[in-house]
C-alpha positions as CSV (number, residue, x, y, z in Angstrom):
1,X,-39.1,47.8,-15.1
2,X,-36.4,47.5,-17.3
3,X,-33.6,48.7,-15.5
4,X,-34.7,46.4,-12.2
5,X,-34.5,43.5,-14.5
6,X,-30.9,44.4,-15.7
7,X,-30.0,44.9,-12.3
8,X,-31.5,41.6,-10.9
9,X,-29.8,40.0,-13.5
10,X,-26.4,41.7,-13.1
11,X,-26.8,40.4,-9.1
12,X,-27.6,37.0,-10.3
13,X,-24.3,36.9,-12.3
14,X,-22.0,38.4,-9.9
15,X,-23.9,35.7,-7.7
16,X,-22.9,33.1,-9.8
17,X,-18.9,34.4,-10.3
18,X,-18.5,34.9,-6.9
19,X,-20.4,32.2,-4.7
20,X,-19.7,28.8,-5.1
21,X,-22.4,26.5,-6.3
22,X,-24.4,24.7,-3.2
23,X,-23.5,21.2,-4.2
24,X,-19.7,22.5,-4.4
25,X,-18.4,21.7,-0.9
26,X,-16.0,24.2,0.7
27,X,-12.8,22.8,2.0
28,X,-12.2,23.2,5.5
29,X,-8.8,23.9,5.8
30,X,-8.7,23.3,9.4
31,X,-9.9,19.3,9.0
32,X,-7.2,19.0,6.4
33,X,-4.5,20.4,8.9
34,X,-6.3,18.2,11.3
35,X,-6.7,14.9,8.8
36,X,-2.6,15.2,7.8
37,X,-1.6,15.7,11.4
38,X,-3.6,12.3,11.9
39,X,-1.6,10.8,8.3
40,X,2.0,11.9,9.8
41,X,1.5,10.7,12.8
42,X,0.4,7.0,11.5
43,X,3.3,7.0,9.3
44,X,5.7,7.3,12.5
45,X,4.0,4.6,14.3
46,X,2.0,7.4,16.9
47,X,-1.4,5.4,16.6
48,X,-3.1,7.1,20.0
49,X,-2.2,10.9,18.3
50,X,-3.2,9.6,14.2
51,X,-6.4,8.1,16.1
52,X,-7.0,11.6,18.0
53,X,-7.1,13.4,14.9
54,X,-9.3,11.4,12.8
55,X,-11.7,11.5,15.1
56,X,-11.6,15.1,15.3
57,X,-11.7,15.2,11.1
58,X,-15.1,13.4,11.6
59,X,-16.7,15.1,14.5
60,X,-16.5,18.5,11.8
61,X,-16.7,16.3,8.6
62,X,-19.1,13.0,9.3
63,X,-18.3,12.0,6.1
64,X,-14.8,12.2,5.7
65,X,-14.2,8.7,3.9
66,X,-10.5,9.5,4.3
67,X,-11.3,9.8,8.2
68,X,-13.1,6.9,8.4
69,X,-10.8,4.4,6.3
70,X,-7.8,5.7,8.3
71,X,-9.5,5.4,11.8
72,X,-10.8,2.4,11.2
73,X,-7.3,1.0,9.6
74,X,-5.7,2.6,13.1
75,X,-8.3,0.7,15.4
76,X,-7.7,-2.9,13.8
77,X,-3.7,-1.9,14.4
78,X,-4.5,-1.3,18.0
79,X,-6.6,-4.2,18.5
80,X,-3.8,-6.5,17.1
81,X,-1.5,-5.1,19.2
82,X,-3.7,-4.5,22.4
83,X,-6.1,-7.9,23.9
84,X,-7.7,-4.8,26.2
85,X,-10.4,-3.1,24.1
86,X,-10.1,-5.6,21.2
87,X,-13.7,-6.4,20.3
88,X,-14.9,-2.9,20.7
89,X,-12.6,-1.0,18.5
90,X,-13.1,-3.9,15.9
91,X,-16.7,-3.4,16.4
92,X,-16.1,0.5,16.2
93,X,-13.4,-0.3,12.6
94,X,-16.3,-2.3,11.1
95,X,-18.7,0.3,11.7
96,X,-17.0,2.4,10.4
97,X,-15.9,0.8,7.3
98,X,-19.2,-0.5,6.4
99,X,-20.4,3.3,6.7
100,X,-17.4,4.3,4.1
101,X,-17.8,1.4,1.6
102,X,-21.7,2.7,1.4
103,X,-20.4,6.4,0.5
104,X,-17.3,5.1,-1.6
105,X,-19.0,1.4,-3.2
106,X,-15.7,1.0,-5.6
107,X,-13.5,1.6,-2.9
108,X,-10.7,-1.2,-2.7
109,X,-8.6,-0.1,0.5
110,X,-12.2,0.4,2.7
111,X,-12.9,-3.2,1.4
112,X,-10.1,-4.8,2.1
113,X,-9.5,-3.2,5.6
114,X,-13.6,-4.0,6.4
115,X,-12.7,-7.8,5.5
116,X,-9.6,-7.5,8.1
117,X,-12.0,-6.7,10.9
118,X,-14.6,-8.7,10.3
119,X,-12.1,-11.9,10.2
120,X,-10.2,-10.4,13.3
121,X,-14.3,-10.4,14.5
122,X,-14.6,-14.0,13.7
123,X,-16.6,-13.4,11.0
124,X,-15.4,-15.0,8.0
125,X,-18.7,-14.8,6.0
126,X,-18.8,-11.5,6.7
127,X,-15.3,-10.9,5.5
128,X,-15.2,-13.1,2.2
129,X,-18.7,-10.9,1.6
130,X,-16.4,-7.9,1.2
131,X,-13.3,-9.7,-0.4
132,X,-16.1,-11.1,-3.3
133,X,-17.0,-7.3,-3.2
134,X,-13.9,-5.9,-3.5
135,X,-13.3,-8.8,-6.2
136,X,-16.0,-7.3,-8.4
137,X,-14.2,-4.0,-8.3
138,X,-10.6,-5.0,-8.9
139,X,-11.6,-8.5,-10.5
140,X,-7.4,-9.1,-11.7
141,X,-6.2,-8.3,-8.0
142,X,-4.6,-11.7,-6.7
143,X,-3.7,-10.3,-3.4
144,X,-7.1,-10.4,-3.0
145,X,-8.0,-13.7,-5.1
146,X,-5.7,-15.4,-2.5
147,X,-6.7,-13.6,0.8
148,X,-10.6,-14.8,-0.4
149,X,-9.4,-18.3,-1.1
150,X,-7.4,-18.9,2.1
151,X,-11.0,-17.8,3.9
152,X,-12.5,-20.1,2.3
153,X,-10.0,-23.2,3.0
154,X,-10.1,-22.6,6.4
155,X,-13.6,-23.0,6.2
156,X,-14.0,-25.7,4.9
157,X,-15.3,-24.3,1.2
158,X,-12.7,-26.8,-0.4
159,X,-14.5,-26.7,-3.9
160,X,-15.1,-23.0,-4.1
161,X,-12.0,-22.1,-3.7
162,X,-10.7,-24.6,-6.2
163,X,-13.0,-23.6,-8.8
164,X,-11.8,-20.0,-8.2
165,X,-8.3,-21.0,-8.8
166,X,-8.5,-22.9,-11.5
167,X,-10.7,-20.1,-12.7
168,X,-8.0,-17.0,-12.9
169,X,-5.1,-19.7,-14.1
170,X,-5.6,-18.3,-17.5
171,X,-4.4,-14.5,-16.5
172,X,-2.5,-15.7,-13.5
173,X,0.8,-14.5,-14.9
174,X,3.1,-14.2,-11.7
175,X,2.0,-18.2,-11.1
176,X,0.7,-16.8,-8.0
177,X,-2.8,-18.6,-8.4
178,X,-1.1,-22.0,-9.8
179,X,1.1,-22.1,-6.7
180,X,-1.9,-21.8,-4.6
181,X,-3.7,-24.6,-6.6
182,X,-0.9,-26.9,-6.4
183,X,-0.9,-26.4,-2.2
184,X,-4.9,-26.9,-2.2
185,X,-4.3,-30.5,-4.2
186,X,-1.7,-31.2,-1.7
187,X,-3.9,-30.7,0.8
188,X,-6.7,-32.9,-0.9
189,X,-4.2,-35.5,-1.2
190,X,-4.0,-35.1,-5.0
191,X,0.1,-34.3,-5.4
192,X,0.3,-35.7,-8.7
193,X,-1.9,-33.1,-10.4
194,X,-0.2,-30.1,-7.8
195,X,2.9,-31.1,-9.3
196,X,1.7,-31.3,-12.7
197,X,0.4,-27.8,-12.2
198,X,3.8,-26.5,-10.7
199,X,5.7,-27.7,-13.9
200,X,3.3,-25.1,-16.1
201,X,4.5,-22.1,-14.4
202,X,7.2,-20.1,-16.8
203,X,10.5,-19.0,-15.7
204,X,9.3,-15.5,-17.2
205,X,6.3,-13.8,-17.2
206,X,5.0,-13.7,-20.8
207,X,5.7,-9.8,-23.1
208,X,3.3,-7.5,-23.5
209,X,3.0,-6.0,-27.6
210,X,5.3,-3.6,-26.5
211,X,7.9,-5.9,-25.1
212,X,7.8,-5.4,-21.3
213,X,7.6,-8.4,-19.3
214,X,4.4,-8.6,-16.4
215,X,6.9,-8.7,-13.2
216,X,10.3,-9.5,-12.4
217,X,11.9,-12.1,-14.5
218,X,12.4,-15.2,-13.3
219,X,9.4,-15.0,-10.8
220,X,9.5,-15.8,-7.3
221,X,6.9,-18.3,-8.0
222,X,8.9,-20.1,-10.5
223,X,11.5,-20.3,-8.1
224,X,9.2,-21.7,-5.4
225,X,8.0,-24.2,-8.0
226,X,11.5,-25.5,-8.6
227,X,12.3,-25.9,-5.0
228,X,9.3,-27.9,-4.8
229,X,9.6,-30.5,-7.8
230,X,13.0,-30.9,-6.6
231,X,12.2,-31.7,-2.7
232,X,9.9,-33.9,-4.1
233,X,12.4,-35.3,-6.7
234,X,14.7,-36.4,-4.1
235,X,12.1,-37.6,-2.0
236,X,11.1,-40.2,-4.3
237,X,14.4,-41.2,-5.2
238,X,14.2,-39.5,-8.7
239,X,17.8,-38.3,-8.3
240,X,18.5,-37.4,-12.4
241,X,15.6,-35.5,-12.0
242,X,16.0,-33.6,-8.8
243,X,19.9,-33.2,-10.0
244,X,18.7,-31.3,-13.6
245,X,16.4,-29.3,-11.1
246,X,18.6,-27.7,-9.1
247,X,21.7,-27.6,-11.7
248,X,19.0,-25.3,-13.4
249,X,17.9,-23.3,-9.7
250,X,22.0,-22.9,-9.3
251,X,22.2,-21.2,-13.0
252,X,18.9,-19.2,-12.5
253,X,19.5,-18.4,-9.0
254,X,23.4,-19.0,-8.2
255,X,23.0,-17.3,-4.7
256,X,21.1,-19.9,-3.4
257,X,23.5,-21.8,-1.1
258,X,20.5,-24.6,-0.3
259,X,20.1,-25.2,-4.2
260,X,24.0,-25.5,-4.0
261,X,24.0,-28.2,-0.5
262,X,21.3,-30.5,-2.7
263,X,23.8,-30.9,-5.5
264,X,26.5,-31.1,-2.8
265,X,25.0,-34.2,-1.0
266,X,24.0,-35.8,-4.6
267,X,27.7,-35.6,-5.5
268,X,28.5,-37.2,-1.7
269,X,26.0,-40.2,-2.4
270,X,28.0,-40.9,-5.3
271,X,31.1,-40.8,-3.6
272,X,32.1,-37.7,-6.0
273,X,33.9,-36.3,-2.6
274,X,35.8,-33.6,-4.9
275,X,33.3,-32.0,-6.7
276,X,30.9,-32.6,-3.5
277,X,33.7,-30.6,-1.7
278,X,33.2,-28.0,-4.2
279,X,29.6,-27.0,-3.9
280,X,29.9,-27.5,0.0
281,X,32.2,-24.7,0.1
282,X,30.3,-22.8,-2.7
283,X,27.2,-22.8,-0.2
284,X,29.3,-21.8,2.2
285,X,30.5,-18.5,0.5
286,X,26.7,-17.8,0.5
287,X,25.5,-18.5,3.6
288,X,28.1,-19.3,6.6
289,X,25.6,-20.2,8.9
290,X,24.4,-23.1,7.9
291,X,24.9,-25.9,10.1
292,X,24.0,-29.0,8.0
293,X,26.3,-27.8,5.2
294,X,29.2,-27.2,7.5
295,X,28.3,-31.6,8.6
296,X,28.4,-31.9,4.9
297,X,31.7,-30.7,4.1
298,X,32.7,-32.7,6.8
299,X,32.1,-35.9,6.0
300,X,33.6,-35.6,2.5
301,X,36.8,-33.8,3.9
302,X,36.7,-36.8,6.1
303,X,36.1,-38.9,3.4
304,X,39.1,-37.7,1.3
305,X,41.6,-38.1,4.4
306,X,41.5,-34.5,5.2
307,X,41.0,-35.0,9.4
308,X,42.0,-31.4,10.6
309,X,39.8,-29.9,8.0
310,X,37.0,-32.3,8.9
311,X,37.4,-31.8,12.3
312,X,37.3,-27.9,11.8
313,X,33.6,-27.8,10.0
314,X,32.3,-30.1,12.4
315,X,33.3,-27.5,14.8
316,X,31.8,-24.8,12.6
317,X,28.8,-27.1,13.2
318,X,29.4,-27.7,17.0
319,X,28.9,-24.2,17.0
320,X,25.2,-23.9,15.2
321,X,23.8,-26.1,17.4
322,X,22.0,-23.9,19.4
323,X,20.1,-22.6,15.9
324,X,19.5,-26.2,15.1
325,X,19.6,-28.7,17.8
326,X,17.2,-30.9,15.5
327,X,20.8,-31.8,13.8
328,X,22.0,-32.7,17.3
329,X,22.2,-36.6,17.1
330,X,23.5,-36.6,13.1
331,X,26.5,-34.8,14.6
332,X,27.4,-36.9,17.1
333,X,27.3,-39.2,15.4
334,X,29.6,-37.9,12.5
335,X,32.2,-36.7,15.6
336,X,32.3,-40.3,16.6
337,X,33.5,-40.9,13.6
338,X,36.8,-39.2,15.1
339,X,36.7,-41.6,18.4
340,X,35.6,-38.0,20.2
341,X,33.0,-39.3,22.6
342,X,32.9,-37.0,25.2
343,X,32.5,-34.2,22.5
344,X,29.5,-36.0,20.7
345,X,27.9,-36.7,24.9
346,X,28.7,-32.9,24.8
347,X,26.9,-32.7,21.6
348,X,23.7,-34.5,22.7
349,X,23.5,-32.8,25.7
350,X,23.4,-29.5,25.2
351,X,20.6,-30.8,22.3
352,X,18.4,-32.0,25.1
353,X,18.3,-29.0,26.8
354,X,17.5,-26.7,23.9
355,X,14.7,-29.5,23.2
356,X,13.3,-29.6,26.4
357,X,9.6,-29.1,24.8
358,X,10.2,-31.8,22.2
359,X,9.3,-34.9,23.8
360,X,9.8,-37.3,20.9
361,X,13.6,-35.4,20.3
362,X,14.6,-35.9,24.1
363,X,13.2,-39.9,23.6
364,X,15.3,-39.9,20.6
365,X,18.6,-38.3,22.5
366,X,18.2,-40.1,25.7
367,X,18.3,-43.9,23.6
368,X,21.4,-42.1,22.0
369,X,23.0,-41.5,24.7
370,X,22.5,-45.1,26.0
371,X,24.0,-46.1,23.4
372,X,27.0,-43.9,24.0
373,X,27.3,-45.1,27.6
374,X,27.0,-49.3,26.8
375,X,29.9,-48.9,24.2
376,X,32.3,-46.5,24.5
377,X,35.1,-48.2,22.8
378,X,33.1,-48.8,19.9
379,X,29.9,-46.1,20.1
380,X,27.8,-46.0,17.0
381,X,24.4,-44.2,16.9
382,X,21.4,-44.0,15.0
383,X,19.3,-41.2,13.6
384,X,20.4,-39.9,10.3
385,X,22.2,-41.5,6.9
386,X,25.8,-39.7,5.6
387,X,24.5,-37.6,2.9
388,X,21.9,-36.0,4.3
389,X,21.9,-32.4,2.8
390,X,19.7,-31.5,6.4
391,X,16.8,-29.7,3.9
């Protein structure tokens, strides 16, 4: 009796070295092949081969989260891109998803992907369900902060939304969620207390104890801030104000040419044609294609007597027109300025036909170029002051 007890116990050792524990689960090497096949051909674009695979991955493996996340991400793709088929692969993608979020509760991608096809569904309950989910599990993610509180503006959830901004301000340190806050009091008519808000964000990101800083330094949403309290500066008349603005954009950020055309058409309203000159042409180094710069430097070229050089970046302009035929009557009326009328009839003609959806614009040409006819000698038009920067 002694020996068949060693021996069963020798067999339930070698059992236990050499078979693997039931709950351990094999991997099928095959599936793998099958589920990277499906990965490579996503990454190149192949969605009709990565959605092949997947499928087979799950036919072998029914619970292949992997599988199921990528399939479903691969069916919302198609249905974006395809109208045929559209409701039943979203259908198939929320299936889908909703079975993978159940196996994998703390996963973030399944989450987010399930509230794509529910809102693709129409279902935006259903989709701010899973982004207040996927909330609970990455509560600092402001991707998804944002996402959830742009569901619920176009909703109609006004307050909600709100209170979850003002909510994460405290850790918002990107002024991601302060931006957004500003927009919604826009929206709610209350730009006082958006612009308020605006002038909080840092031009840094505040240190860690260590000394790194939380994101790139200065933010994009600093910038965006700036740009905004100086539109508004300008708009208002507020001109010291909007100037120190954008002197401090130019120093921050001294590649941006529109910062540069602001401080340009300040300079031209107080008849400071040389240093308006200046930053016109420092815009210009930045971004060439700019038409309402290239009508700003001419003007103050004009201005200082310079005709040919005038009449050259009003050209330059001439030759924008098709990317901006909104500008179309402010440069007529700036080539009249050179007794060319059949150039500025040129001008508003060719304006009209790349406004030919734009009721109101072809109203607005067609009275200018009435005026153009009943006075040649003399033409003068309406429809924009000198100094407009065109921002």
């Amino acid at each position: 009796m002694k020996k068949i007890g060693w021996l069963s116990g020798l067999f339930m050792l070698l059992c236990l070295v050499a078979c693997p524990a039931e709950e351990e689960k094999q991997v099928n090497w095959d599936l793998e092949s099958r589920y990277q096949r499906g990965n490579a051909a996503f990454a190149r674009g192949d969605k009709s081969i990565a959605e092949r695979e997947y499928r087979a991955v799950l036919i072998g493996d029914p619970r292949h989260v992997a599988a199921m996340c990528k399939l479903g991400r691969v069916l919302i793709d198609l249905a974006e891109a395809k109208e045929q088929g559209r409701k039943d692969r979203l259908l198939e993608a929320e299936t889908l998803l909703k079975k993978a979020a159940k196996l994998e509760k703390e996963n973030s991608v399944v989450l987010s992907d399930l509230a794509k096809a529910r809102e693709l569904l129409g279902d935006p309950i259903g989709a701010m369900q899973a982004l207040e989910e996927l909330l609970k599990t990455r509560p600092g993610q402001i991707e998804t902060l944002l996402s959830l509180v742009n569901l619920e503006q176009a909703n109609g959830r006004m307050q909600s939304a709100e209170k979850r901004l003002r909510a994460a301000l405290p850790a918002d340190l990107q002024g991601q969620a302060h931006l957004a806050l500003a927009r919604l009091l826009a929206l709610d008519k209350r730009d006082e207390e958006g612009l308020k808000i605006l002038a909080t964000i840092p031009m840094c990101p505040p240190q860690t104890a260590a000394g790194k800083v939380h994101g790139p330094c200065p933010s994009a949403a600093y910038y965006e801030a700036q740009e905004i309290l100086g539109i508004h500066a300008v708009k208002t008349g507020k001109l010291d104000e909007a100037r120190k603005i954008y002197k401090n954009l130019v120093r921050v950020f001294p590649e941006d040419y529109m910062a540069w055309e602001v401080l340009a058409a300040l300079d031209e309203r107080e008849k400071k044609w040389v240093d308006a000159e200046k930053k016109y042409r420092k815009s210009l180094e930045l971004d060439r294609v700019h038409m309402s710069v290239w009508r700003g430097l001419g003007r103050v070229l004009l201005a200082q007597a310079k005709g040919d050089e005038a009449r050259f970046s009003l050209r330059k302009a001439d030759g924008l027109l098709r990317d901006s035929p909104e500008q179309g009557i402010m440069l007529a009326k700036e080539i009249l300025k050179f007794g060319e009328v059949d150039w500025a009839r040129s001008v508003l003609e060719r304006s009209k036909i790349l406004l030919a959806t734009d009721a109101k614009a072809i109203q607005e040409i067609e009275v200018a170029l009435e005026k153009l006819e009943a006075s040649p000698a003399r033409p003068a038009l309406d429809g924009g002051e000198d100094g407009e920067s065109g921002k």
